[in-house]
C-alpha positions in Angstrom: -36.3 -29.8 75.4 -40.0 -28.5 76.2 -42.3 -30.6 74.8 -44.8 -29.2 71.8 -48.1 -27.9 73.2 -50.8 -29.1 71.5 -54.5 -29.3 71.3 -56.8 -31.6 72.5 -60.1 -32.0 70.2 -63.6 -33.6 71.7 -67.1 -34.3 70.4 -70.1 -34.7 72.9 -73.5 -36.4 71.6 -74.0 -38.5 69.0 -72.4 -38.3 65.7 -75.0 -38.3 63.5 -75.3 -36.7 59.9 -77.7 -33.8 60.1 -77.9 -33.8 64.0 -76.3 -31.3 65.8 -73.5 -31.9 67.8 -70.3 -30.3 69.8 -66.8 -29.7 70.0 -64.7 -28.6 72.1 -60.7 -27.5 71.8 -58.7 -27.4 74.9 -55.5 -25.8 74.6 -53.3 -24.9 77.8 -50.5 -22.7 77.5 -47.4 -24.0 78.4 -44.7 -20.8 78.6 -44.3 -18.8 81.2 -45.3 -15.8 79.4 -49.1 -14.8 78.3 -49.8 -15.2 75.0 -50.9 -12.4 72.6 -53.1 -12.2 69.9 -54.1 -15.4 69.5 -56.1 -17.3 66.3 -57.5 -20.7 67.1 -58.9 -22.1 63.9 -61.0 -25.5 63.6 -61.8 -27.2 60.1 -63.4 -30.3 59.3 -64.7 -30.8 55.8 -68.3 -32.4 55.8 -68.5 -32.0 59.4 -68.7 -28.1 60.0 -67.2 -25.4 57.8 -63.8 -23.4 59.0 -64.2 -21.2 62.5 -61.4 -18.6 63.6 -61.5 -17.1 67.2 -59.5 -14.8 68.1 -58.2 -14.8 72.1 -56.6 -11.5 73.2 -54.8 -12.8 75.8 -54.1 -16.4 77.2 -52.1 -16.2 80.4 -49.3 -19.0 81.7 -50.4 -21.9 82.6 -54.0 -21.1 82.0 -56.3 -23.3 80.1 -59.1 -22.0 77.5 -61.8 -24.1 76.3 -63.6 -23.4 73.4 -66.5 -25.3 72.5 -68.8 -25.2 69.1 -72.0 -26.3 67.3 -72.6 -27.9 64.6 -74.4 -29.9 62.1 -72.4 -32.7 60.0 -73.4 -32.9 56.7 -72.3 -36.4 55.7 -72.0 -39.5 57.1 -68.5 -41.7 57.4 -65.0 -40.9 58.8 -64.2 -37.8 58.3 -61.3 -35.8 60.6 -61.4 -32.1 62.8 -58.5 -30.7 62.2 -57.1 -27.5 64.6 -54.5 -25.2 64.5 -52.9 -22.2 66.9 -51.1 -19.6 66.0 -49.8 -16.7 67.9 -46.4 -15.0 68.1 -44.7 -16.8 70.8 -45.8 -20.2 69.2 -46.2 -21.4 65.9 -48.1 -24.6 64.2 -49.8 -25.9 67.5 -52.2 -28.5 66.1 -54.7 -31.4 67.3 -56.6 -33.6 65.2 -59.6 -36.0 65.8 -61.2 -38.7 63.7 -64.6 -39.0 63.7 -67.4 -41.6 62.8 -70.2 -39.7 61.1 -73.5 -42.0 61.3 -76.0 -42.6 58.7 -79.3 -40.5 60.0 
């Protein structure tokens, strides 16, 4: 059985409450067909409110990075939480956990 793609979630900087900071979603598709129409959605209450991109096309094998800003609002542990969707796969997901400082 092929193994569930999923996607891997990463913060650069520091994590600090009203700083800005990145993240990035790495996603590699694993079929041996492109991928179509594709809807890569991040959310992570109190640390950045819900992005969509859309990707046309994401061909086998190929990788896509896609990295964003932003500015946590709150301090504490708090979890980014993303999701693929496209015809040829459904409910791809990653999830990270991250420690929000005090300013």
């Amino acid at each position: 059985a092929e193994h569930c793609p999923f996607l891997v979630l990463q913060t650069q900087g520091e994590m600090v409450a009203g700083k800005e900071m990145s993240v990035t979603v790495e996603f590699t598709n694993p079929l041996k067909q492109t991928l179509e129409n594709v809807t890569l959605r991040l959310e992570g209450p109190g640390v950045l409110r819900t992005m969509k991109k859309e990707f046309r096309q994401i061909p086998a094998n190929s990788t896509l990075i896609w990295e964003l800003k932003c500015i946590p609002k709150q301090p504490g542990l708090r979890k980014l939480i993303a999701s693929l969707n496209c015809g040829a796969l459904r409910h791809v997901y990653g999830e990270l956990n991250v420690q929000i400082q005090k300013p």
